[in-house]
mmCIF file of the C-alpha atoms, coordinates in Angstrom:
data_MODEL
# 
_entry.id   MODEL 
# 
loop_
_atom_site.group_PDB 
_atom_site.id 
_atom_site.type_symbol 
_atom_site.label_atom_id 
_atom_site.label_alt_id 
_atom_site.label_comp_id 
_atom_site.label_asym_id 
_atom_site.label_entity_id 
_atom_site.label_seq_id 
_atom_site.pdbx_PDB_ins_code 
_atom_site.Cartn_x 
_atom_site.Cartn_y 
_atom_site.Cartn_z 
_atom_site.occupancy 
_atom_site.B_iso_or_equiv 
_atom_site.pdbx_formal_charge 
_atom_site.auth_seq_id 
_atom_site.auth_comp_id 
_atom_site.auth_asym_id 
_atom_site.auth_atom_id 
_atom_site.pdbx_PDB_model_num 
ATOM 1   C CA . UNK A 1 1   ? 77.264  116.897 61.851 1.00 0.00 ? 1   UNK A CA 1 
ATOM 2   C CA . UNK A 1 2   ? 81.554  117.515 62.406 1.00 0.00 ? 2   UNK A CA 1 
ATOM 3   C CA . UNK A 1 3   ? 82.281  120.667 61.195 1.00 0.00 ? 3   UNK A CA 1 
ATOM 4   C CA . UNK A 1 4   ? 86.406  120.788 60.753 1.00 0.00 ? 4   UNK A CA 1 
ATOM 5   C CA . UNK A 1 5   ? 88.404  123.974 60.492 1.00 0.00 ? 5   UNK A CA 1 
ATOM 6   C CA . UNK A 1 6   ? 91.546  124.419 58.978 1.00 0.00 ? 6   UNK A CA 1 
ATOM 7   C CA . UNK A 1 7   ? 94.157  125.258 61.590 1.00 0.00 ? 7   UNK A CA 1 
ATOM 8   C CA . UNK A 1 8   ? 97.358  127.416 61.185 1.00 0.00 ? 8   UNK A CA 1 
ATOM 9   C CA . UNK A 1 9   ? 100.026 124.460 60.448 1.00 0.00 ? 9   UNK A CA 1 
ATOM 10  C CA . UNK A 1 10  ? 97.182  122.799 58.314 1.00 0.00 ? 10  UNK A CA 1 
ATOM 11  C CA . UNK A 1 11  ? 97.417  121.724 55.122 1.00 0.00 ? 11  UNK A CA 1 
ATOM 12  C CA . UNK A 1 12  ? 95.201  124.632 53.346 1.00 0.00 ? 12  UNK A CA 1 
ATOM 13  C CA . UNK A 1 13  ? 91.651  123.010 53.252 1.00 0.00 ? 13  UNK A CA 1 
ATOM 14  C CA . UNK A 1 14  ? 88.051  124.268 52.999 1.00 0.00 ? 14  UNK A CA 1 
ATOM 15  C CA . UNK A 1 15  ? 86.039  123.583 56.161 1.00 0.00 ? 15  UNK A CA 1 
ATOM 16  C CA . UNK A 1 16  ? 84.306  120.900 56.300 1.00 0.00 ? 16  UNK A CA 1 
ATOM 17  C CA . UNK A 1 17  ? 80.695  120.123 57.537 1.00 0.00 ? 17  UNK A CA 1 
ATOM 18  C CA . UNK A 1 18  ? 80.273  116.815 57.395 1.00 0.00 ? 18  UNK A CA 1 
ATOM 19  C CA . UNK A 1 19  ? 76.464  115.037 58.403 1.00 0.00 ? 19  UNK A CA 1 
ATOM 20  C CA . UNK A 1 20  ? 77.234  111.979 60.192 1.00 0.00 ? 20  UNK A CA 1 
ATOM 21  C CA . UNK A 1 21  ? 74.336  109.398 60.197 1.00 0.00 ? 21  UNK A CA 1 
ATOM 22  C CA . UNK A 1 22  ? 74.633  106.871 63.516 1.00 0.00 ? 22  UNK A CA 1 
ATOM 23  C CA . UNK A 1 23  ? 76.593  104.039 62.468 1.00 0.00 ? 23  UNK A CA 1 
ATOM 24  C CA . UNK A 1 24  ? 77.455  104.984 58.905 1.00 0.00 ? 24  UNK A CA 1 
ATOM 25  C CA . UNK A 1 25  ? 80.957  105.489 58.812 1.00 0.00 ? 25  UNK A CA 1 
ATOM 26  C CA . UNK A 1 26  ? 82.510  108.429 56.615 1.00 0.00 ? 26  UNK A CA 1 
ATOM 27  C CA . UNK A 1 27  ? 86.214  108.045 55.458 1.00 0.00 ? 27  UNK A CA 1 
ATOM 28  C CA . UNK A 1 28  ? 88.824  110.825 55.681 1.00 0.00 ? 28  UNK A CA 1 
ATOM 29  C CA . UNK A 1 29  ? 91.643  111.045 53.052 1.00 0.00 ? 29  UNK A CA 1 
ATOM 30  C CA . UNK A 1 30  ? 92.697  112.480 50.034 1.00 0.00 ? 30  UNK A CA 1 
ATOM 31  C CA . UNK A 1 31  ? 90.768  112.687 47.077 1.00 0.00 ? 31  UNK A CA 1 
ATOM 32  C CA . UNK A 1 32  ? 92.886  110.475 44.849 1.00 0.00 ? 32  UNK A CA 1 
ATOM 33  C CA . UNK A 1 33  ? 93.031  107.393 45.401 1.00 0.00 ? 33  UNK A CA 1 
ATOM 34  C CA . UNK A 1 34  ? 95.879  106.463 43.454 1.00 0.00 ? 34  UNK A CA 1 
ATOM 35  C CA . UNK A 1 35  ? 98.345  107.572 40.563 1.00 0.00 ? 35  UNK A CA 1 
ATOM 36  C CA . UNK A 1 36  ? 96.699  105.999 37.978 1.00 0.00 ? 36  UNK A CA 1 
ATOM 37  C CA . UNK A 1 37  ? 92.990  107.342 38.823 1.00 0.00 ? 37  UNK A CA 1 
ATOM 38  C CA . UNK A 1 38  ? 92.086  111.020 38.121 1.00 0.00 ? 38  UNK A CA 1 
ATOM 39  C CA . UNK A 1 39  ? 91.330  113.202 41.151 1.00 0.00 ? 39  UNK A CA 1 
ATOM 40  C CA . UNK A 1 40  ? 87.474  113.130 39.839 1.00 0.00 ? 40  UNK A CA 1 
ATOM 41  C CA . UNK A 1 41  ? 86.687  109.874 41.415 1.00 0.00 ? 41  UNK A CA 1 
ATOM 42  C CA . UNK A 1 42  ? 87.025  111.055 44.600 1.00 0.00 ? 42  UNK A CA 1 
ATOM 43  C CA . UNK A 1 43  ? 86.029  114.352 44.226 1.00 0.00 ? 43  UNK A CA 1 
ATOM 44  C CA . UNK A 1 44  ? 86.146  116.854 47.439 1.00 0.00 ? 44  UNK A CA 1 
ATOM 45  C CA . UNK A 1 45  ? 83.601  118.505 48.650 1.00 0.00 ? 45  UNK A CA 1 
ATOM 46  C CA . UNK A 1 46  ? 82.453  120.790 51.896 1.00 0.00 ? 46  UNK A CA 1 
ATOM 47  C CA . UNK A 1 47  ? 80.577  118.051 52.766 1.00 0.00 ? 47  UNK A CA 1 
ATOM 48  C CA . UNK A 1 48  ? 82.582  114.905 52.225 1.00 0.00 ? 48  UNK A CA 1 
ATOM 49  C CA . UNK A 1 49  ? 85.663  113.747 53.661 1.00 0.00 ? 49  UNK A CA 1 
ATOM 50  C CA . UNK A 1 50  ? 87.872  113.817 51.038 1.00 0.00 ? 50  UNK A CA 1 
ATOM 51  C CA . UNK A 1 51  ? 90.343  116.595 51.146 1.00 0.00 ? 51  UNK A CA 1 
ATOM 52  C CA . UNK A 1 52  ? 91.298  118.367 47.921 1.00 0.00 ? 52  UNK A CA 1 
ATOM 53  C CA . UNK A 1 53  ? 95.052  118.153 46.336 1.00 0.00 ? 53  UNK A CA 1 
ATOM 54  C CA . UNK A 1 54  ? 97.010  121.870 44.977 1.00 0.00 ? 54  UNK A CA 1 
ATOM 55  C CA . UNK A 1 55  ? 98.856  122.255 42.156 1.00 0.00 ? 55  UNK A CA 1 
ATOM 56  C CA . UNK A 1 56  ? 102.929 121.932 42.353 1.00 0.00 ? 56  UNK A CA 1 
ATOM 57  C CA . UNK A 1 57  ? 105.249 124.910 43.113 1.00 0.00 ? 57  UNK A CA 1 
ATOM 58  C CA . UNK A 1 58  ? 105.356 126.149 39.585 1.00 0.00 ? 58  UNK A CA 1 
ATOM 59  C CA . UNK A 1 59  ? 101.840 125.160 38.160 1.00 0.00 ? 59  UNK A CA 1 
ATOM 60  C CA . UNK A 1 60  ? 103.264 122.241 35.941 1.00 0.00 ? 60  UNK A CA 1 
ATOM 61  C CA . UNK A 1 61  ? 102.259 118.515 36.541 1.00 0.00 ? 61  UNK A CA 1 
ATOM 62  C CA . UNK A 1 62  ? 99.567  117.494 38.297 1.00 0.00 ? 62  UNK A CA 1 
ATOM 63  C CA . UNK A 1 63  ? 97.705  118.261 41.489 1.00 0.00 ? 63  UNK A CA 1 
ATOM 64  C CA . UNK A 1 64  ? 99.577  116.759 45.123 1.00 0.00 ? 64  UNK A CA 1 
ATOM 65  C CA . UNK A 1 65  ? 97.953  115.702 47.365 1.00 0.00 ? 65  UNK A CA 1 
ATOM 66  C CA . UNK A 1 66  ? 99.098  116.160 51.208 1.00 0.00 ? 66  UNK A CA 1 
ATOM 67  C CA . UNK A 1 67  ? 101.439 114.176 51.358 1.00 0.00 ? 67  UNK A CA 1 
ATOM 68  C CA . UNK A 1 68  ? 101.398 112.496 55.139 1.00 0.00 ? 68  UNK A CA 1 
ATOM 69  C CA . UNK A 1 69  ? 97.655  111.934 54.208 1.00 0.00 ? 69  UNK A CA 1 
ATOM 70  C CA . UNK A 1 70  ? 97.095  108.757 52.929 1.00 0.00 ? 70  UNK A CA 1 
ATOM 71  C CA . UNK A 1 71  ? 93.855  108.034 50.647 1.00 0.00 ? 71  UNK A CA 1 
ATOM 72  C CA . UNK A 1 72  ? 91.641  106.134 53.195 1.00 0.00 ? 72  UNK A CA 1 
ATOM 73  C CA . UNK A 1 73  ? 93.346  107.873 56.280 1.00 0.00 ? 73  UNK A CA 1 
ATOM 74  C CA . UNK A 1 74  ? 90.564  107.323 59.456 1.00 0.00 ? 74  UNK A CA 1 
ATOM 75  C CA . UNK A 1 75  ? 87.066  107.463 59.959 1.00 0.00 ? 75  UNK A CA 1 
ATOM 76  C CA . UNK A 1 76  ? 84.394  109.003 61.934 1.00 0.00 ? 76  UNK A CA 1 
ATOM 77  C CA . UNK A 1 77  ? 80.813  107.697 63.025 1.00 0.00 ? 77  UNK A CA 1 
ATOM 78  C CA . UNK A 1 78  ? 78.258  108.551 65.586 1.00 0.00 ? 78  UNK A CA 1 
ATOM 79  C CA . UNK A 1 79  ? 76.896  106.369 67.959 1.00 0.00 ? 79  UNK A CA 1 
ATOM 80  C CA . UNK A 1 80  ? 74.472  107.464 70.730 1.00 0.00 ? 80  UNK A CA 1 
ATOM 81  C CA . UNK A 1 81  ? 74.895  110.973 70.497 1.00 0.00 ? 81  UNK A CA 1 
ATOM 82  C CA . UNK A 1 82  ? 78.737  111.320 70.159 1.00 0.00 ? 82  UNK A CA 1 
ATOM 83  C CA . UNK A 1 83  ? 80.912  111.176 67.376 1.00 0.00 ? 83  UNK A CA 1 
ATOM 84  C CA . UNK A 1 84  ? 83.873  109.032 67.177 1.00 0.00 ? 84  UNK A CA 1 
ATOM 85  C CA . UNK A 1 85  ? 87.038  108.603 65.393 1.00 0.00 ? 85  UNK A CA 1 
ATOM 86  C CA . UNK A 1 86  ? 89.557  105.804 64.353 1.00 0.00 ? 86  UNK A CA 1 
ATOM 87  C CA . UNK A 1 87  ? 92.808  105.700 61.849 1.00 0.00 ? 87  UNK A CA 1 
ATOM 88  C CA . UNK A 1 88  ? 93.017  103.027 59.550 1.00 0.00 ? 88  UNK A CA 1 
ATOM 89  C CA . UNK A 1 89  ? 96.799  101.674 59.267 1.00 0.00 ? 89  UNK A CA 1 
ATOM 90  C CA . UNK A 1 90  ? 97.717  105.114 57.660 1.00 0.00 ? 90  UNK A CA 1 
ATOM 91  C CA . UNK A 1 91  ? 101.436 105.821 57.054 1.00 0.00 ? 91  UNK A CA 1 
ATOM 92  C CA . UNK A 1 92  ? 101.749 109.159 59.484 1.00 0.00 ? 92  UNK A CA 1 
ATOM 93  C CA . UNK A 1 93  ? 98.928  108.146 62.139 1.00 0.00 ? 93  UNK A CA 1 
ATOM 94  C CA . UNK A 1 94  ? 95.844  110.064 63.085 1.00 0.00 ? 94  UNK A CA 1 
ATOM 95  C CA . UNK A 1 95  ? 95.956  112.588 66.540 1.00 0.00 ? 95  UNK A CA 1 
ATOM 96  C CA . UNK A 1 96  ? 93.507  114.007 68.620 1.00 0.00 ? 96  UNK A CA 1 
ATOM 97  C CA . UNK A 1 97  ? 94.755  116.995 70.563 1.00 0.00 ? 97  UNK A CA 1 
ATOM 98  C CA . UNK A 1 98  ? 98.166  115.885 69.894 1.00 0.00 ? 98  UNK A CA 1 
ATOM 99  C CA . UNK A 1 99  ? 97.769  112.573 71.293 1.00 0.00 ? 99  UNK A CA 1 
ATOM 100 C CA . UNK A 1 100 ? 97.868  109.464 68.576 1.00 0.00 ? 100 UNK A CA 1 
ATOM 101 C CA . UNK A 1 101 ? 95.243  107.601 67.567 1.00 0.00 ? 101 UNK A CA 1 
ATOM 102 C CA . UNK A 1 102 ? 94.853  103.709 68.907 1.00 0.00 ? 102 UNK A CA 1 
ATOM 103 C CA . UNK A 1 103 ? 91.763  102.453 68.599 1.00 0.00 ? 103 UNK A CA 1 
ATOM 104 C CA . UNK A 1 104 ? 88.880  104.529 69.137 1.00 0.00 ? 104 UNK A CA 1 
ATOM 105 C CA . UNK A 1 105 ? 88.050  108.095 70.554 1.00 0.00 ? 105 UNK A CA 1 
ATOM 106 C CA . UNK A 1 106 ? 85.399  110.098 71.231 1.00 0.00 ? 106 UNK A CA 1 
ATOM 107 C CA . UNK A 1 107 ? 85.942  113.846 69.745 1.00 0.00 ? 107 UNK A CA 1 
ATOM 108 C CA . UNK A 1 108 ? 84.363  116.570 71.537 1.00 0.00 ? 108 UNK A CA 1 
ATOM 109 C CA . UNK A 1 109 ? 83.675  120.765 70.561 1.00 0.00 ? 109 UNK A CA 1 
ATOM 110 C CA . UNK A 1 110 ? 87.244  122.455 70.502 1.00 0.00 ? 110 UNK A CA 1 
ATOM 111 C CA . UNK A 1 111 ? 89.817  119.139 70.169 1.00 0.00 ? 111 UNK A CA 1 
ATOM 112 C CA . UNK A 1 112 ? 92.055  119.942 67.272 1.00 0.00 ? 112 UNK A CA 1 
ATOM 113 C CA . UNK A 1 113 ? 91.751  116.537 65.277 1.00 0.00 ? 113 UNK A CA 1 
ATOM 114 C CA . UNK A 1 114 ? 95.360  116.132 63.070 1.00 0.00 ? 114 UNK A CA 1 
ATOM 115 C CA . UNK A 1 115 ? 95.884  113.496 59.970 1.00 0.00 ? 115 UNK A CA 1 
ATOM 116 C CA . UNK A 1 116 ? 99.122  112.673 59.595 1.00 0.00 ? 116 UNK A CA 1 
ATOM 117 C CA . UNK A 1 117 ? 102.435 114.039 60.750 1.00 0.00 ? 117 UNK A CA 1 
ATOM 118 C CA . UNK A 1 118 ? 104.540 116.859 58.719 1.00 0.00 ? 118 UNK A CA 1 
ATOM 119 C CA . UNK A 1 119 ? 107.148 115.908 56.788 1.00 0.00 ? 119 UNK A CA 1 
ATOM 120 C CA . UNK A 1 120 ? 110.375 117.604 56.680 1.00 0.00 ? 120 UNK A CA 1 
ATOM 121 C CA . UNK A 1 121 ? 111.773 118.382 53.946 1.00 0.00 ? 121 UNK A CA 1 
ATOM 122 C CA . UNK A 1 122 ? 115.067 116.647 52.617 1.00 0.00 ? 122 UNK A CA 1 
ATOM 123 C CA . UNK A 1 123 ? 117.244 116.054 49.491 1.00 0.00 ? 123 UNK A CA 1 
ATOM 124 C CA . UNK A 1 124 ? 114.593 113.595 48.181 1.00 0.00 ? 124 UNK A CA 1 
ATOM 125 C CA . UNK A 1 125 ? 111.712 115.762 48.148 1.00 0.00 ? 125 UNK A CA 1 
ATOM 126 C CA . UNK A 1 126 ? 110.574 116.741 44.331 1.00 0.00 ? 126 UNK A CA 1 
ATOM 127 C CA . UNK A 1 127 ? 111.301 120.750 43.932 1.00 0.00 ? 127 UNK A CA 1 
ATOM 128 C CA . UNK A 1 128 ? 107.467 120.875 42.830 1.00 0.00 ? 128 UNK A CA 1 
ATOM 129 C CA . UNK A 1 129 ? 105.908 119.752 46.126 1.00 0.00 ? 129 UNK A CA 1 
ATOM 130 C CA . UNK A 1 130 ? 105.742 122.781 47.841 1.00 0.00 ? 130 UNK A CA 1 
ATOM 131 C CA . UNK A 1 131 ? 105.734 123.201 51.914 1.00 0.00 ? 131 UNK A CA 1 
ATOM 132 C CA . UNK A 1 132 ? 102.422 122.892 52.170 1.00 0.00 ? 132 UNK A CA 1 
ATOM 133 C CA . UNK A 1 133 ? 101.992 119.593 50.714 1.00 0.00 ? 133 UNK A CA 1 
ATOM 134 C CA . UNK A 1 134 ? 104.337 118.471 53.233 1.00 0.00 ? 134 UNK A CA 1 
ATOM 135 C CA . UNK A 1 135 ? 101.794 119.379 55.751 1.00 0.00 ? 135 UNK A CA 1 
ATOM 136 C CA . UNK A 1 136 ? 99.502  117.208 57.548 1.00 0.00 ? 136 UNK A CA 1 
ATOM 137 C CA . UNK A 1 137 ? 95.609  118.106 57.927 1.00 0.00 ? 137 UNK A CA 1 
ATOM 138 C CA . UNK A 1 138 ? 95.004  119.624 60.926 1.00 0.00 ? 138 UNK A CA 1 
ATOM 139 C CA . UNK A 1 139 ? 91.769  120.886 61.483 1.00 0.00 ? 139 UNK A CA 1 
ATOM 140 C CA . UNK A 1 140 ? 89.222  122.477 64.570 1.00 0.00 ? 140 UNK A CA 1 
ATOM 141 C CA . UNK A 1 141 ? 86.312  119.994 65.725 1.00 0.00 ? 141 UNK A CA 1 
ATOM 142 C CA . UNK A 1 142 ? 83.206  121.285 66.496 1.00 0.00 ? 142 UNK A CA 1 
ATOM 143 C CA . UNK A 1 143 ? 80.277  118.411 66.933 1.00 0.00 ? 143 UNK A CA 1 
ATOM 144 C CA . UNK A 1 144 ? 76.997  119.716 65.587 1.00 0.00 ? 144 UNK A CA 1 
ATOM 145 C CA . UNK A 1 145 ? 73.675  118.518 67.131 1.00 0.00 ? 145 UNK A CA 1 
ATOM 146 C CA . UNK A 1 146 ? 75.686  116.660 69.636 1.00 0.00 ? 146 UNK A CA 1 
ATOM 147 C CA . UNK A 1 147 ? 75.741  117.376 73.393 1.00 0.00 ? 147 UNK A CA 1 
ATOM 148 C CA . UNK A 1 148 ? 79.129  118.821 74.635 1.00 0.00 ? 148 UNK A CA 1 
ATOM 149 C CA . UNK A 1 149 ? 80.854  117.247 77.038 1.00 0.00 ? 149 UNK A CA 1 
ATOM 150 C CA . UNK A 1 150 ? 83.111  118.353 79.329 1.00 0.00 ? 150 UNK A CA 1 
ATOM 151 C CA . UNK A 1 151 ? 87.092  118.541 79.276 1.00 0.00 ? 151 UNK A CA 1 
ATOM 152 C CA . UNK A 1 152 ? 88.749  115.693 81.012 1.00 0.00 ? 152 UNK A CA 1 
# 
């Protein structure tokens, strides 16, 4: 099981405890997976890894997502005991203790596992999308059931 924590600079999120069967791969993103499908289809949960969208700045229009998260953003697996991770082509790349994400890597207890990259805000940013949309997800790994390893 990955448990992820929300971290300060995250994206609000409810943590997640995520079972992860060996070599059954579970997709992180956002729970829509595009404007013209309701948020429903891809409904998050404490136990998935879709993350859930907020409602705009004044509570008018519909639910945003994080922004640098894109809907099929990376994905984790286990394989012998250790839980891996991998982005998939998204927009604002996938970290692991601040380092980006090419090809694969092993996560370990304590590596702070980010999705995306924040966005600043500029003169083309809607007035609803608030600062924490622009936010990327940046959560607190801990590996259930699975031996620690050291820190390299």
């Amino acid at each position: 099981m990955l448990a992820l924590q929300a971290k300060e600079d995250s994206f609000p999120f409810a943590s997640k405890f995520i079972p992860i069967h060996p070599n059954i791969r579970v997709v992180l993103g956002s729970q829509e997976t595009s404007s013209g499908q309701t948020a429903g289809s891809r409904n998050a949960t404490s136990t998935n890894g879709w993350f859930a969208a907020l409602p705009p700045r004044n509570g008018q229009g519909p639910l945003v997502s994080p922004i640098p998260l894109s809907p099929n953003h990376a994905e984790i697996w286990s394989r012998n005991g250790q839980i891996y991770v991998r982005d998939l082509e998204s927009a604002f790349g996938t970290y692991v203790n601040g380092i980006r994400v090419n090809g694969t890597v092993a996560l370990k207890n304590n590596d702070t596992l980010c999705l995306g990259a924040k966005i600043v805000r500029n003169a083309n940013t809607p007035a609803y999308v608030t600062d924490e949309h622009l936010r990327p997800i940046v959560a607190k790994v801990t590996c259930l059931g699975v031996p620690s390893r050291p820190n390299n």
